[in-house]
C-alpha positions in Angstrom: 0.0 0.0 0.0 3.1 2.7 0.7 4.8 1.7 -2.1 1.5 2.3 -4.6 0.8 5.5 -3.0 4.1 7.1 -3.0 5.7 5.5 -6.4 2.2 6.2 -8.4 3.0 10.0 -9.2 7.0 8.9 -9.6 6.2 6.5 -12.6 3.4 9.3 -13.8 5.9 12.1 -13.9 8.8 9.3 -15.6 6.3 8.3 -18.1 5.3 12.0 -18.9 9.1 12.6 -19.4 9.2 9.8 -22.3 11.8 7.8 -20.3 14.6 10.7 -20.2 15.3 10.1 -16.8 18.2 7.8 -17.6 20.1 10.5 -19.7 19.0 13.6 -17.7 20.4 13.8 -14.2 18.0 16.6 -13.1 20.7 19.3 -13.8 17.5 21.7 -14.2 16.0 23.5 -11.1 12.2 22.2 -10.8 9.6 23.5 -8.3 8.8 22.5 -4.6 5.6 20.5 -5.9 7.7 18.4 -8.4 10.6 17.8 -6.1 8.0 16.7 -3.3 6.2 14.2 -5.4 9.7 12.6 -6.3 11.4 12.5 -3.5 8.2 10.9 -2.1 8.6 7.8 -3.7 12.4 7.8 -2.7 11.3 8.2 1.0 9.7 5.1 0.7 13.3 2.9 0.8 14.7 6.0 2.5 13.8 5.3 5.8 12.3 8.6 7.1 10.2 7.6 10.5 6.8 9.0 9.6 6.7 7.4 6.0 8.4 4.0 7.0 6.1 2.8 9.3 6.7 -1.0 7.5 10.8 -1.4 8.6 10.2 -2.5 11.9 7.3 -5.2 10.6 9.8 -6.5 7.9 12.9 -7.1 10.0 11.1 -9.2 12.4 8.8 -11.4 10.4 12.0 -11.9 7.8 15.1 -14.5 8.3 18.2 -13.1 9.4 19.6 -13.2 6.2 16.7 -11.5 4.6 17.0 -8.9 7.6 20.8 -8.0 6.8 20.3 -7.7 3.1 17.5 -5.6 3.9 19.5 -2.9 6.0 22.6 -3.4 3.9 21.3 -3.3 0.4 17.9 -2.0 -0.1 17.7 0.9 2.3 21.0 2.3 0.4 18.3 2.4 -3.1 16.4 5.1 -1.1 19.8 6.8 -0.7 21.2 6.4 -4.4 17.6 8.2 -5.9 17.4 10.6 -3.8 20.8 11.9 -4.6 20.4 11.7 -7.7 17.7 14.4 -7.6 18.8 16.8 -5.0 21.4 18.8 -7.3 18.2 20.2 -8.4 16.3 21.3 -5.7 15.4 24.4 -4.5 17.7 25.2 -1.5 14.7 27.4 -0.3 12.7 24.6 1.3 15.5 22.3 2.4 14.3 23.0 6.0 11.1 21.0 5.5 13.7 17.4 5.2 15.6 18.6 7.9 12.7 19.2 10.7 11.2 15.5 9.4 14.7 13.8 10.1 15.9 15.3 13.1 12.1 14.6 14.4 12.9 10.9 12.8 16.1 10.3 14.1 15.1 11.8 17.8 11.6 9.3 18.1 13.5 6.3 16.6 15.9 6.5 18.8 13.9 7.0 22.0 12.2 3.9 20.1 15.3 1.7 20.0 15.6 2.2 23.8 13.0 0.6 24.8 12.6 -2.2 22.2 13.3 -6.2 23.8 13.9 -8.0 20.1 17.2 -7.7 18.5 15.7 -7.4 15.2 13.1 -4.7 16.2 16.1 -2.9 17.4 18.0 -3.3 14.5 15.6 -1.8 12.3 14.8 1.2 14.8 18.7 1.7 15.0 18.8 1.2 11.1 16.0 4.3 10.9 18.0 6.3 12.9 21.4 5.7 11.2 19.8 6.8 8.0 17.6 9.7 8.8 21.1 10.6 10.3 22.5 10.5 6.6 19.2 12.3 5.4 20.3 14.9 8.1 23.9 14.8 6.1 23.3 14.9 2.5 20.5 17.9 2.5 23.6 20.3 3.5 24.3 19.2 -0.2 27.9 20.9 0.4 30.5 18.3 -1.4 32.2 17.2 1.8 28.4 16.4 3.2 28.0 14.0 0.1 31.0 12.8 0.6 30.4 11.8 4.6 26.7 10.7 3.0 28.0 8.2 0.9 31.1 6.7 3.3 28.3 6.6 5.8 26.2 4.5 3.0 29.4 2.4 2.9 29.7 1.8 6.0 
């Protein structure tokens, strides 16, 4: 159901664009509305607390190995998109992303304190490490990427 609602208006706005996103890396400035509805559907791997309500779910009913590709892998997807739109965003709203991740980053980890499964804390802990690296990246100064994507790395 997330992933419907927020990648509906992503494929809409790709298909509009007659499949250029694969030779155009957003080099153009486009408005708050537009960068909104993308990043959206980025959010959805990104995990931002209030639109990844599903991490905690996933990591407990999946196997361990499911678990660690799911934290090491698929979360980073989030992360790749995401910067790969944000050389053209308006630096004028920036301040939206950074009240949602350091409200993120300060529930989720009040939330990893009190959680009793390992795996429930590993995906709390997981929330927080990358709304930490949302916190990082939206600076969008070059040594910020840079720490964004060692801290993808790591």
């Amino acid at each position: 159901f997330y992933a419907a609602i927020c990648s509906f208006p992503s494929l809409f706005i790709y298909y509009k664009s007659m499949f250029m996103f694969s030779v155009c890396y957003f080099d153009f400035v486009i408005t708050w509305e537009l960068f909104f509805i993308l990043s959206l559907s980025f959010m959805m791997k990104f995990p931002v607390y209030f639109l990844h309500l599903w991490l905690p779910k996933a990591h407990v009913e999946a196997p361990t190995t499911a678990s660690m590709l799911l934290a090491g892998l698929l979360l980073k997807l989030g992360t790749a998109g995401y910067l790969r739109i944000l050389g053209s965003m308006n630096f004028v709203y920036n301040n939206f992303w950074i009240i949602i991740s350091l409200l993120g980053m300060i529930l989720a980890s009040f939330s990893c304190v009190f959680q009793s499964d390992a795996k429930s804390l590993a995906a709390y802990s997981s929330v927080t490490h990358m709304s930490f690296l949302l916190l990082s990246i939206i600076y969008i100064m070059m040594s910020s990427k840079i720490s964004g994507l060692m801290m993808m790395l790591a």
